[in-house]
N, C-alpha and C positions, 0 to 999 in steps of 0.2 A: 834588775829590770824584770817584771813580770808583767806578762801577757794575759788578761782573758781573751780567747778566741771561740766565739761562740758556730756552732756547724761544725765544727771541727773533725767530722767524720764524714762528710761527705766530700764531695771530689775536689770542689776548689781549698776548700777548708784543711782539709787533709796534708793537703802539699804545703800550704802555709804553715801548719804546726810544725811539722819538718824544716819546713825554712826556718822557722823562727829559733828552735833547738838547737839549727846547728849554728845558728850567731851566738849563741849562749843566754838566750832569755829563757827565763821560766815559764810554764805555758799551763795554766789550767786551762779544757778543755770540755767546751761543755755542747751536747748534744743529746735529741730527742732520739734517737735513732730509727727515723722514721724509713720513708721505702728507700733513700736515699742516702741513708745515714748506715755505712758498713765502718764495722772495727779493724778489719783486717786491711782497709785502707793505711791501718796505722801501725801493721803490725813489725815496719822497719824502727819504731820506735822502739820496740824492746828491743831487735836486733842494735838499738845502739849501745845497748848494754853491754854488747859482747865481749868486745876488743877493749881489756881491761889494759888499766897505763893512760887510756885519753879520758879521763874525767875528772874532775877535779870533786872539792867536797861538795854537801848539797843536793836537795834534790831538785830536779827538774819539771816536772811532767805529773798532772794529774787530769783523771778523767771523771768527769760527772755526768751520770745520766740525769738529767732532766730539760724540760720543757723551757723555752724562754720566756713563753708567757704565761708563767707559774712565779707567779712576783716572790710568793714565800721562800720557792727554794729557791732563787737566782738570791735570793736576801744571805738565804745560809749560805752559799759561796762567799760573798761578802763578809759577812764575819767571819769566814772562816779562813779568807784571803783578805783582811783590809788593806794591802799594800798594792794592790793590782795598779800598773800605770795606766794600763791602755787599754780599750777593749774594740777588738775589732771583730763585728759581726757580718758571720758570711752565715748566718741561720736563718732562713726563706724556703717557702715552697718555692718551686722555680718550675716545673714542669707546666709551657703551656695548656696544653691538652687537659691533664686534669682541672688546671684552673674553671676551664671552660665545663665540667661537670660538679668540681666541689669548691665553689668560691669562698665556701665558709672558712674552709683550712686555711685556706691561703691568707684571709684576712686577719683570719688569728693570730699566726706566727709571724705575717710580714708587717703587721701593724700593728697589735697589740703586743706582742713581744716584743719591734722595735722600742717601744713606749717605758717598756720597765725597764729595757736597758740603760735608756735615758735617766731616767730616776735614777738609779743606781751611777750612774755616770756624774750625773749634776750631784750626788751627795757625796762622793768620793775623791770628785776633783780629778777623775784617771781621765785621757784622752778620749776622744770616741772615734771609731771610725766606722763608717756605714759603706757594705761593699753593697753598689746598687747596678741596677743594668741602664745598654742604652735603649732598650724595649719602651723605656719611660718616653721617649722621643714619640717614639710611635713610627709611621713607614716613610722612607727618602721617595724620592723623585729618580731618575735615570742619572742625574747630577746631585754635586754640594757633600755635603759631608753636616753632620750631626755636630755642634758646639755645646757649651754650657749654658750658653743664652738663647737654643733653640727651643721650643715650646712645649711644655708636656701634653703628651697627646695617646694616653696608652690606649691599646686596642684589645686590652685582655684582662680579666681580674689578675690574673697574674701582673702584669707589668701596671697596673692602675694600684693596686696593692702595695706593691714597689715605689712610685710616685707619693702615694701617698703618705710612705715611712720616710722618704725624703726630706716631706715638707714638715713633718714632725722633727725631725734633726735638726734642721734652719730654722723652726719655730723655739727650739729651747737653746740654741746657739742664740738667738737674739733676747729673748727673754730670760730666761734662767743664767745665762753665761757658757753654757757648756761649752768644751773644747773638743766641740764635733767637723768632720772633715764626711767628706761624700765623693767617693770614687764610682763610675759610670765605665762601667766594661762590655767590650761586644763579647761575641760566642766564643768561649774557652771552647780547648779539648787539649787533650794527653793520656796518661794512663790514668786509671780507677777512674773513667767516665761510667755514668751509671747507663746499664745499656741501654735502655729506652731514649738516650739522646740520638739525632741523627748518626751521627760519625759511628760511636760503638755499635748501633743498631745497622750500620750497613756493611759493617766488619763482619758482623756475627752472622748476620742472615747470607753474605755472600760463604763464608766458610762452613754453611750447613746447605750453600745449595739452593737455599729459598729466596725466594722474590722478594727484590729491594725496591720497598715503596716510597714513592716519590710525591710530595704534593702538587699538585697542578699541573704545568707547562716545568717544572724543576729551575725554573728560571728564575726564581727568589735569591736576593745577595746577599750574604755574610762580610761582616770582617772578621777576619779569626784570630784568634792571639791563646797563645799557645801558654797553658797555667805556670808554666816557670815564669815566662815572663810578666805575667800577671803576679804571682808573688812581691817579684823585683820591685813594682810597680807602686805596690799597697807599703810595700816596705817605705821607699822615697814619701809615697803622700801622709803615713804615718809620722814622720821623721820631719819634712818640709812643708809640709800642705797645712794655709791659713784656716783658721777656725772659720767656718760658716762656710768655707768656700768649694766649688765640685770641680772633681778630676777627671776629664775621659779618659781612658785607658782603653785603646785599641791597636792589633797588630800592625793596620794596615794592608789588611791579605785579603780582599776585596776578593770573593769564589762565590759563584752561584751553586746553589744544591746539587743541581746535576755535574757542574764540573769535577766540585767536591767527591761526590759519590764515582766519578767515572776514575779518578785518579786512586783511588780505595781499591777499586778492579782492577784495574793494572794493576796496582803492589802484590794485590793478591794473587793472582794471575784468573782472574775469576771471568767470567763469559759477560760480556756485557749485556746481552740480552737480559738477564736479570734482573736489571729494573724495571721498575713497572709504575709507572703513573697514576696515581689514585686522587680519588676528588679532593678538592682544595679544603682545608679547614678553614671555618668562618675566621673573619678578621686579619688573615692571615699578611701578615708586614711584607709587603714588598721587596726592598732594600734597607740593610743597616750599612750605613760607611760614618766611621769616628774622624773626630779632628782632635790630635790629640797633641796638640800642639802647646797647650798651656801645661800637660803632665811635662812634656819634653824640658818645658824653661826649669823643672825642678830637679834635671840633671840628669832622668829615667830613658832610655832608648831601650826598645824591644832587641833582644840577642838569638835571635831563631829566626831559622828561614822556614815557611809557610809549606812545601813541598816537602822540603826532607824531613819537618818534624811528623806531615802526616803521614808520610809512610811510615815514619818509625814507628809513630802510634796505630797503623795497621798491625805492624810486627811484632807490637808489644803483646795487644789481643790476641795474635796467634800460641805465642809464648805461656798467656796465662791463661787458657783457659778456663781450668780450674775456678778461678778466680768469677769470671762471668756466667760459668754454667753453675754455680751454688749459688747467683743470683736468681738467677732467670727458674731456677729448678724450686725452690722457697727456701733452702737449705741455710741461705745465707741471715733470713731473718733469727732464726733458733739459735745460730751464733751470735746475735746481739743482744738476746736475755739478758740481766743479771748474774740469771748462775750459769752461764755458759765458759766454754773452755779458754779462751783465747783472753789476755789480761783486758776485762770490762771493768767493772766501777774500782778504778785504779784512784784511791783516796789516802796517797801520799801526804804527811805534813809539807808544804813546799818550803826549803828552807828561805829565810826573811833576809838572808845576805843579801848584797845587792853583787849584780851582776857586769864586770868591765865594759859596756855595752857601746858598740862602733855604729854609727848612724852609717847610714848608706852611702857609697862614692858612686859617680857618675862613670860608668863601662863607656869604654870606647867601642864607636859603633863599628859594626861588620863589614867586608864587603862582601859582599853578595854573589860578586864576580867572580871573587877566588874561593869560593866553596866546590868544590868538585863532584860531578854526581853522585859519585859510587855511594853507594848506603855501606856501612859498616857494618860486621853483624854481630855485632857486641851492641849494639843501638845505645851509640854514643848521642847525642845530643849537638848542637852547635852552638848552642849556649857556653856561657866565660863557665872557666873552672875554677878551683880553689888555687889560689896565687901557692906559687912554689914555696916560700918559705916556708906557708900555711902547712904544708904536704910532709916538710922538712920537719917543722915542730912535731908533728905528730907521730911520725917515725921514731924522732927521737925519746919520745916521750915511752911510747910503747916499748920502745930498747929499756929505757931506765925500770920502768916498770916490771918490765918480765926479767931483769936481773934480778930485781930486790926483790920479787915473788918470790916466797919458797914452794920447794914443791909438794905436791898434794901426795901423802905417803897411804893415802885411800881414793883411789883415783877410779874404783869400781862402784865407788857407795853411789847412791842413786841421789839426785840434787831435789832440793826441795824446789817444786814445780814452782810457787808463785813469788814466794819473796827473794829478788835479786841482790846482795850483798857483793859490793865492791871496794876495796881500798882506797885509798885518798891517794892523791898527789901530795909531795911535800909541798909547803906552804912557799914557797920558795920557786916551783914550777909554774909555767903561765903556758896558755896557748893562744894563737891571737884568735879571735874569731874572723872567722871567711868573708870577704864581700861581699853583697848581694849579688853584683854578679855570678857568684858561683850557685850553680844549681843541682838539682840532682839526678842522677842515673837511677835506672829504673831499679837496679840491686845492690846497689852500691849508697845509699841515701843516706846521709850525713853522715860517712863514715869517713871522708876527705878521700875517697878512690881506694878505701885499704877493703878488703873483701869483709864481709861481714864471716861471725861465726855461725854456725851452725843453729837451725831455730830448734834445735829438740830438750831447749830452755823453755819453750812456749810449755803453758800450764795443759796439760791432759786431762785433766779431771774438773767435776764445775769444781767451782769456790763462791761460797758464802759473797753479798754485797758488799761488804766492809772489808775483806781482804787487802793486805796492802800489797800493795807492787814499787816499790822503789826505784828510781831509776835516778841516777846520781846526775849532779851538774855535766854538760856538756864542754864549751866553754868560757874561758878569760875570767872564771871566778877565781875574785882575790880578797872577798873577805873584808871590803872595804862599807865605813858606815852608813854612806851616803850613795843614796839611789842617782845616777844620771838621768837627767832630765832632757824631755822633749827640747829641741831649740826652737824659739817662739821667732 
């Protein structure tokens, strides 16, 4: 099973490749690496290399820089993956604000790049899936909740841009045939939020001190839903979701701004006084609240509680600094060059095996009541984990593995920075893939909870565009000749 996953580097996208690696799909990965699009969001994916013993043959994972609305090069992916099943595009402008200054972008990428995907969709016969927002709705009332059959109404190039890649999806779903699906999501947040979104930007501004601006009265509503459980989500509507039809996908964490940002302060232990109220932006939406009651009939329930995940994603930001101050500093653009250090145009052959590949099961829901306040400070998550056996196979694996390694009788020679060389499992070895309910820790990502090794494999020095970077099958690869297919 191979994935194209277009955005792939920016926040929601990013978590999803992840996801997707650790079920054992193959993942071309393709992104513009615009203000939003960072590498190093992804750079657990080479740590998956680490921990030799859990891979099977195969590779996994490749990375292409280019634009979606560059029909020629999204073509060269194409031939140079015909086997792609499914493509699931989270590549969009999405920041309101700018919309509101450069409509142009926004129309480019969220609607003419919707468009070639489609071609290339309808000519390949792979799935499509369109991750859209519920911004398409436009503002609630103080009551109701947002359905599939409520009216599109955007109030912004941005989300009218979105709307508009919509009806391009359901226009070639009824004409062409394509086996497009449309998922409708409220306000993510978790870790690698780009900071200019409210939540990271009220992290960062209360941990340096400065005034956290607030639109209006702070009294605007979100639903929040927390990007694991948004993964889970796209996973289900990829898996079960009818062609032509739309999925809402919301937490149900109904927080107004101010709430939101007062609850940020407290984790932080940061002076409330620090907000500060600024003039409202034109247009500005009211209320979002989803009903997301048709995603649920597909078996999908949200596993995260709305308070403890945002504190944890307060504490995640304290942790990384690093991470957001080489944004905000321009540090982090020079890292998404070409010939920059960290593995960018990673243009692996993907190998054409097909992949054991487990559709998603329905998690049993939480209760809510038996969650306990105390935050952990390992910032665990309360999302499902990897089922024991799962934990068990891969233990076991890494045993057998590190027996039959021999040992390294030059164990001082210095490793070549970019191409990662891994042994095979014998053919005879299997691991299952994880449930969708299992999601990931913030240092621990798709490693089933075993610690990652060491990143001082990441490449130091640039490397050429065409450099390869390998990165072997994850898993359930068994070498079988026939791809599973989508259930219709």
């Amino acid at each position: 099973m191979k994935w194209l996953i277009t955005g792939g580097a920016g926040f929601i996208g990013s978590h999803f490749v992840k996801y997707a690696l650790r079920k054992g799909v193959q993942v071309v990965n393709v992104d513009a690496l615009t203000y939003a699009g960072h590498l190093e969001n992804l750079r657990e994916v080479e740590a998956l290399a680490q921990p030799q013993g859990l891979f099977q043959r195969g590779r996994a994972y490749e990375f292409v820089h280019a634009d979606i609305s560059d029909e020629e090069a999204m073509r060269a992916v194409f031939r140079r993956h015909p086997n792609i099943n499914a493509i699931v595009n989270f590549a969009a402008e999405s920041h309101v604000d700018r919309s509101l200054q450069t409509p142009d972008v926004f129309l480019k990428s969220n609607i003419l790049g919707t468009r070639v995907l489609l071609e290339l969709a309808r000519e390949s016969r792979a799935r499509f899936l369109q991750v859209s927002t519920d911004e398409v709705y436009g503002s609630l009332g103080d009551s109701g909740a947002f359905t599939e059959n409520s009216p599109i109404q955007p109030s912004s190039p941005y989300s009218a841009s979105k709307a508009a890649a919509d009806l391009i999806v359901q226009a070639y779903v009824r004409t062409h045939g394509v086996d497009g699906v449309i998922t409708r999501c409220s306000n993510n947040f978790g870790p690698f939020q780009d900071p200019e979104k409210l939540i990271p930007m009220a992290i960062i501004k209360a941990l340096r001190g400065e005034r956290v601006p607030i639109y209006g009265d702070g009294k605007n509503v979100r639903d929040w839903l927390h990007v694991s459980d948004h993964c889970v989500a796209i996973d289900f509507a990829l898996w079960y979701g009818r062609a032509g039809e739309i999925y809402n996908v919301g937490g149900g964490n109904e927080s107004s701004n101010l709430e939101t940002v007062a609850i940020l302060l407290d984790e932080l232990k940061a002076d409330p006084d620090l907000i500060e109220f600024v003039a409202d932006r034109p247009g500005h939406d009211r209320r979002y609240a989803i009903d997301a009651s048709k995603m649920r009939a597909l078996g999908w329930r949200p596993q995260t509680v709305f308070e403890t995940e945002l504190r944890n994603t307060a504490r995640w930001y304290v942790e990384h600094r690093d991470w957001w101050e080489a944004i905000l500093s321009g540090d982090r653009q020079s890292a998404n060059e070409p010939e920059a250090a960290l593995p960018v145009e990673i243009a692996s052959e993907i190998g054409s095996e097909a992949s054991e590949m487990a559709a998603p099961v329905a998690p049993e829901p939480i209760d809510e009541a038996s969650i306990e306040d105390e935050q952990t400070d390992d910032f665990e998550t309360d999302a499902g984990r990897c089922e024991d056996e799962a934990l068990d196979a891969l233990d076991s694996l890494a045993e057998a593995q590190e027996s039959e390694t021999p040992s390294d009788e030059n164990e001082d020679a210095p490793e070549e920075p970019i191409v990662l060389d891994f042994e095979t499992l014998p053919d005879d070895e299997t691991a299952p893939a994880p449930t969708p309910a299992a999601v990931f820790d913030d240092d621990l990502i798709l490693t089933g909870g075993i610690e990652p090794a060491p990143t001082d494999r990441v490449a130091t020095t640039p490397v050429e565009p065409e450099t390869i970077v390998e990165i072997p099958m994850l898993f359930g690869h068994d070498g079988s000749e026939e791809e599973p297919e989508f259930p219709k």
